[in-house]
C-alpha positions in Angstrom: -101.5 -117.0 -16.6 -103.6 -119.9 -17.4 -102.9 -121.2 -13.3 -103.9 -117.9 -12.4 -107.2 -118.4 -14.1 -108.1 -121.5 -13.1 -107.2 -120.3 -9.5 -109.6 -117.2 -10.3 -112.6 -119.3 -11.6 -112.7 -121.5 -9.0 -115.4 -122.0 -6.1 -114.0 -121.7 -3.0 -116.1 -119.8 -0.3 -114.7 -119.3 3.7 -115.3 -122.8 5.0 -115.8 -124.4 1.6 -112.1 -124.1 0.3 -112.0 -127.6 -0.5 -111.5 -127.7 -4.7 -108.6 -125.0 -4.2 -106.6 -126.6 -1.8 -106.6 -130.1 -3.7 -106.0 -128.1 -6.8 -102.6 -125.9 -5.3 -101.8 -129.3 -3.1 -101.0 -131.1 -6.5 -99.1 -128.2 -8.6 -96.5 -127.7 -5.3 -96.1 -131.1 -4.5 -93.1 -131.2 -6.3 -91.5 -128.0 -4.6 -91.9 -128.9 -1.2 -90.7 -131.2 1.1 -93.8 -132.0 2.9 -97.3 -131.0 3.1 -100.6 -131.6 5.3 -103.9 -130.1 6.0 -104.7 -129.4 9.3 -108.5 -129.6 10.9 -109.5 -126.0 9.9 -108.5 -126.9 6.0 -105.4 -125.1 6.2 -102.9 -126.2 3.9 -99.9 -126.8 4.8 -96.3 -126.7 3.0 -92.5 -126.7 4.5 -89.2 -126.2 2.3 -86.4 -127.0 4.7 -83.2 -125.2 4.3 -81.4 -128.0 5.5 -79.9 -126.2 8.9 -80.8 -127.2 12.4 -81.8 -124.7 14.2 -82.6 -122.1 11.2 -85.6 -119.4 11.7 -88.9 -120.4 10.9 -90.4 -117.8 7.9 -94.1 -118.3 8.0 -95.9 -116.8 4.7 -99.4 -117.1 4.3 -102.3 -116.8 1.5 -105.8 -117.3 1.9 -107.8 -119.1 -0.5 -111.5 -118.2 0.6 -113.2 -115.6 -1.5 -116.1 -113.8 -0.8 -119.5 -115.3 -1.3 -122.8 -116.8 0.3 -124.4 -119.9 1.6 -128.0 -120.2 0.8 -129.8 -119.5 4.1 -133.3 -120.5 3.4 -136.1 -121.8 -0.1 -139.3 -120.1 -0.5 -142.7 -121.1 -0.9 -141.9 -120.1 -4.9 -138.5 -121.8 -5.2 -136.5 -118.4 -4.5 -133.6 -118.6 -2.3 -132.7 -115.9 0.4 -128.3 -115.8 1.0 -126.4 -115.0 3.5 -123.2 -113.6 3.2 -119.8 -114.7 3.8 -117.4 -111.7 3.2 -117.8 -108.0 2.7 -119.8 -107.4 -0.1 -120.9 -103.9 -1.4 -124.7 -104.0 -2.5 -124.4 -101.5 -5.8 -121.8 -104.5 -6.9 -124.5 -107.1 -6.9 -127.3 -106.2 -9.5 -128.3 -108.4 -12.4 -125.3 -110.8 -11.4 -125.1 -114.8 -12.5 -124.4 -117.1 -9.9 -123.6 -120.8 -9.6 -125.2 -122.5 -6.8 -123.9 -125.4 -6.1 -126.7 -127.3 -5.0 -125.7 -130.7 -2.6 -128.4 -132.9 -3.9 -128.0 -132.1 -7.2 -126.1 -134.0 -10.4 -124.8 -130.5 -11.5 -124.0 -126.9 -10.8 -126.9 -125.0 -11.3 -127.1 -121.5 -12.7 -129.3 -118.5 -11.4 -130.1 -114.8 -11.6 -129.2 -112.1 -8.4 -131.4 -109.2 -8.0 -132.5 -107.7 -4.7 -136.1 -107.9 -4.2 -138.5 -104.8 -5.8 -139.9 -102.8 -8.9 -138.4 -103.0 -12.3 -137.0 -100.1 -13.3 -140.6 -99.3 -15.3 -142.9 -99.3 -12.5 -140.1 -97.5 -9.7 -140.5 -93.9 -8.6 -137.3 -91.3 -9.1 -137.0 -92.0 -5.5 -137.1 -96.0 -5.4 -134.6 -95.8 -8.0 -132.4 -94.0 -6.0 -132.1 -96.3 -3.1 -129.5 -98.9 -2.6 -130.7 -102.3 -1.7 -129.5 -103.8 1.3 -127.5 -107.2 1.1 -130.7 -109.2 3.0 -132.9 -107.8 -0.1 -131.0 -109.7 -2.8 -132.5 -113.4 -3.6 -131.3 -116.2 -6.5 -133.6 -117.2 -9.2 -132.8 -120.5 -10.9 -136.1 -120.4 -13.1 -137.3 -123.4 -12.2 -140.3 -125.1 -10.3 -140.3 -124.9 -6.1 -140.4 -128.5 -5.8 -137.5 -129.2 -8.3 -135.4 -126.2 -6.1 -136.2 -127.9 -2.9 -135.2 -130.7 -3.7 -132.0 -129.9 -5.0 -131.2 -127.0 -2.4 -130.5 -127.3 0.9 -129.8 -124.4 3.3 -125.8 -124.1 3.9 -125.2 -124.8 -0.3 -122.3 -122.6 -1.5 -123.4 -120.0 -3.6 -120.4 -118.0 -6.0 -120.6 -115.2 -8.1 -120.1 -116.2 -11.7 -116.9 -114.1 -14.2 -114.7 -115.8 -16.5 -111.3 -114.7 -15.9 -109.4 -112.5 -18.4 -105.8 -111.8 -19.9 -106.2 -108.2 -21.1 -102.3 -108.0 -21.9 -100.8 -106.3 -19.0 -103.2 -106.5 -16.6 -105.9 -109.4 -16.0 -109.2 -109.2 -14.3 -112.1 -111.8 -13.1 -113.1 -112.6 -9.6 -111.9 -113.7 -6.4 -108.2 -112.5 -6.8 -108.7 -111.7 -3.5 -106.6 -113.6 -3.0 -106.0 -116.2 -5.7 -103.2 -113.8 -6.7 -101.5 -114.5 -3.6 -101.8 -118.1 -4.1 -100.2 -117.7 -7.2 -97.5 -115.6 -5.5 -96.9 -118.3 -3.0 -96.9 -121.1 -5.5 -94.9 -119.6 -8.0 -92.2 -118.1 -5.6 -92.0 -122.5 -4.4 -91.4 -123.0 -7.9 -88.9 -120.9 -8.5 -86.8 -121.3 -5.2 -83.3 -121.9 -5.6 -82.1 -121.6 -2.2 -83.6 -120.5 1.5 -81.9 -119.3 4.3 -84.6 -119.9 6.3 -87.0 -122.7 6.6 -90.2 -121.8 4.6 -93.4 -122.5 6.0 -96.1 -121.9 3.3 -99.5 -121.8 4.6 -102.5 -121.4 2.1 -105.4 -120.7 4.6 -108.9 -120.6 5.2 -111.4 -118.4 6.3 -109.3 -114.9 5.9 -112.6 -113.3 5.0 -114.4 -113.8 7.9 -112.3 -113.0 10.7 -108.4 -114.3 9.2 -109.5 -117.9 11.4 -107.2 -119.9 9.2 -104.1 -117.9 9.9 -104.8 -117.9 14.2 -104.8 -121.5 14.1 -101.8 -121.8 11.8 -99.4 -119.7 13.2 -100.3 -120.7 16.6 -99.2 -124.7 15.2 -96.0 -123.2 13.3 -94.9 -120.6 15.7 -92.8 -118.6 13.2 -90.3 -116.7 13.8 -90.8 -114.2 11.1 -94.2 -114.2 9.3 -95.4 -112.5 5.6 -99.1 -112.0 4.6 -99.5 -112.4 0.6 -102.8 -110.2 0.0 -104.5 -107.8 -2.5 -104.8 -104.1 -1.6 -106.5 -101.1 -3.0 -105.6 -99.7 -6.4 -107.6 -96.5 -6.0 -106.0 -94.4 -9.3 -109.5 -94.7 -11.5 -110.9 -91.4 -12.8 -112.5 -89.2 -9.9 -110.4 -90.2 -7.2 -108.3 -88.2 -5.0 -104.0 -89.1 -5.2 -104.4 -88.6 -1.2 -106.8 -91.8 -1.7 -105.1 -93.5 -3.9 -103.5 -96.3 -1.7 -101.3 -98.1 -4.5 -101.4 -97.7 -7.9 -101.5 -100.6 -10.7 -98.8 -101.0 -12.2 -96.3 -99.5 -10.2 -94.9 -102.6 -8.2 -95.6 -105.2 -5.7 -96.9 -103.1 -2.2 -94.8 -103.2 1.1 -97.6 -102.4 3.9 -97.0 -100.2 6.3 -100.5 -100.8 8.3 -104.0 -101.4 8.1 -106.5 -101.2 10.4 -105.6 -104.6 11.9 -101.9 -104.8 12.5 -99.1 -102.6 12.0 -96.4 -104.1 10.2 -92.9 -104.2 12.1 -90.7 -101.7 11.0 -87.5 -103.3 11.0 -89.3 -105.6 8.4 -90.8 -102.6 6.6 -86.9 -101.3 6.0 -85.4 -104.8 5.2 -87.8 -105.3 3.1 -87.4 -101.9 1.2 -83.8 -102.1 1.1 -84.0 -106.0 -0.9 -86.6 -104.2 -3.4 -84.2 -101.1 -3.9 -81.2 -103.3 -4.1 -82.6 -106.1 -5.8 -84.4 -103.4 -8.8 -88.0 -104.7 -7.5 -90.5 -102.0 -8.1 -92.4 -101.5 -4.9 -94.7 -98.5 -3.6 -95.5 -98.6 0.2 -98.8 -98.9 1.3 -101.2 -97.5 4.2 -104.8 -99.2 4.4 -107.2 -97.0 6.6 -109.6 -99.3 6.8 -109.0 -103.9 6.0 -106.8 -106.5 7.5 -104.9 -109.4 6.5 -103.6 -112.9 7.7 -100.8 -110.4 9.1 -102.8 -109.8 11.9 -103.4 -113.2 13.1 -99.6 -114.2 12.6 -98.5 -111.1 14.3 -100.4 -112.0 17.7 -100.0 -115.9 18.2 -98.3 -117.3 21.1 -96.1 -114.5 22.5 -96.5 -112.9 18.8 -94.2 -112.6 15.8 -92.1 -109.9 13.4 -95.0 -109.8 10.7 -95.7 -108.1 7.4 -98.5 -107.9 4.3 -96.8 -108.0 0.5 -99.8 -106.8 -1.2 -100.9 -107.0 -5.2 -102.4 -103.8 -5.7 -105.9 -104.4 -7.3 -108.7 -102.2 -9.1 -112.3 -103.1 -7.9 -111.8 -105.2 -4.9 -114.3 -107.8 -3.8 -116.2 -107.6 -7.1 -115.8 -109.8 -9.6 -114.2 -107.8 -12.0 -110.8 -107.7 -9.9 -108.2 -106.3 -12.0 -104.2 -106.7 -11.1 -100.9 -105.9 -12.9 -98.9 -108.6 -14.1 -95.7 -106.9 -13.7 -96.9 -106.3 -10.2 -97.4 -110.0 -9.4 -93.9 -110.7 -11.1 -92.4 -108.2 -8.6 -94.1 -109.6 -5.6 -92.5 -112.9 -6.7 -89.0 -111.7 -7.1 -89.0 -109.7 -3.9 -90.5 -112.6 -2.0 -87.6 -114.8 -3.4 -85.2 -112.9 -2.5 -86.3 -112.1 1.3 -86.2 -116.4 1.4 -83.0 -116.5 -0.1 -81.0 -113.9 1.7 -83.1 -114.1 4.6 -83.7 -110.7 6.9 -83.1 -110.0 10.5 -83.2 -107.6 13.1 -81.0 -104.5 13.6 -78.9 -105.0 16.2 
């Protein structure tokens, strides 16, 4: 797990996906036969399988995470964000955050709080109000002068968690969707053989519209093309099994929609007929409300055959993330084996 961590603790906002790339460029080197980053920031890898004319299998993972660029300094050095990402407010109070501040030597640290009365001096009714997300500001606890001029509006701003191995489940932030990176990464590793040639795509800006993936898959024109994302694990005390989306624990996700695409259902039965076959655990998945690269892939060009593989996750976009390692492991083996065999249409 220790990639998986250092994935999860890095800083890699939509637009600002820099460190991440450079960091899964170097581990898959090895398993690919070429790779390139295209002018979005889209990485991008390709295992051949060595036959002319073979289908192109397109599978993408975004490595943006939610977060915020600082969109203006006060008169007292406090700095005002704006968001990149969907962020729910009563996630944000009393958070650390790094700020990583473009004319400065270092990272520097500060406090998230939205903007009102300590808890002491509120009314019952005060205290019962949710901030909204334009109310929250950074303190870094230091002098205006010294913030201004080592903040500039448009620095990256990320939520700071140290990643965690509780056993059989791990937690920190922004496996949104780190974990599909290491899906992606680890299924290049372990690749014996494809029947189709692989076009790995780790991509930008999923978060804030799925921008990466449009550009992408309009380049590599796939034939076939796989989303790897997180999804919800609702199955924590108080919610309703109807509600429940996936479960942790109970194997990788096969999506049948989300709001933004609908996957194709001759994919949705291949793909449940490898996991049965194989003896991958999978549960099938309907998102009311979300989207994934799926969505972009699934409308380039004259469009493509498209489907999400999803990690089911507790606490999404927080940064206390938690996901199933038997869960990732399954994702992994069913991905491998959709390369390997390769799937196709009914006739």
């Amino acid at each position: 797990m220790d990639t998986l961590r250092q994935l999860s603790e890095m800083a890699g906002i939509p637009g600002r996906e820099d460190h991440v790339r450079h960091f899964i460029a170097e581990r898959i080197a090895p398993s690919v036969d070429r790779l390139e980053t295209d002018a979005l920031g889209n990485l991008h890898a390709v295992r051949s399988c060595g036959r002319e004319g073979a289908p192109k299998l397109m599978i993408a993972a975004h490595m943006d995470e939610i977060g915020f660029v600082v969109r203006f300094v006060d008169d007292r050095g406090f700095l005002r964000l704006q968001p990149l990402g969907g962020f729910d407010p009563r996630n944000l109070f009393a958070r650390q955050v790094t700020v990583h501040a473009s004319q400065a030597e270092r990272e520097l640290v500060g406090v998230l709080n939205p903007a009102g009365k300590p808890v002491h001096l509120s009314t019952a009714e005060e205290r019962g109000k949710v901030p909204a997300l334009d109310a929250f500001f950074v303190d870094l606890g230091l002098e205006a002068e010294r913030v201004k001029a080592m903040v500039r509006v448009g620095d990256m701003v990320t939520l700071r968690q140290p990643f965690a191995d509780l056993g059989s489940v791990v937690t920190g932030k922004a496996l949104d969707d780190r974990a599909g990176c290491w899906i992606l990464m680890e299924t290049l590793e372990r690749l014996e053989d494809a029947a189709m040639d692989v076009h790995a795509v780790f991509t930008v800006q999923e978060e804030v519209g799925v921008r990466g993936a449009t550009t992408s898959a309009f380049k590599v024109a796939p034939d076939l093309a796989v989303a790897l994302d997180t999804t919800l694990a609702v199955d924590t005390p108080e919610s309703r099994d109807d509600l429940r989306v996936t479960q942790l624990g109970k194997g990788t996700a096969i999506k049948v929609m989300d709001s933004m695409s609908i996957s194709t259902r001759w994919l949705v039965d291949a793909l449940v007929e490898l996991a049965e076959r194989r003896a991958v655990p999978y549960q099938l998945e309907v998102l009311p409300l979300g989207g994934t690269d799926a969505a972009a892939m699934q409308r380039s060009r004259e469009g493509a055959p498209s489907i999400t593989i999803s990690t089911p996750s507790r606490y999404v976009h927080t940064v206390t993330e938690m996901v199933a390692k038997a869960d990732l492991e399954a994702a992994v083996a069913l991905l491998r084996a959709m390369i390997e065999e390769g799937v196709t249409p009914p006739a």
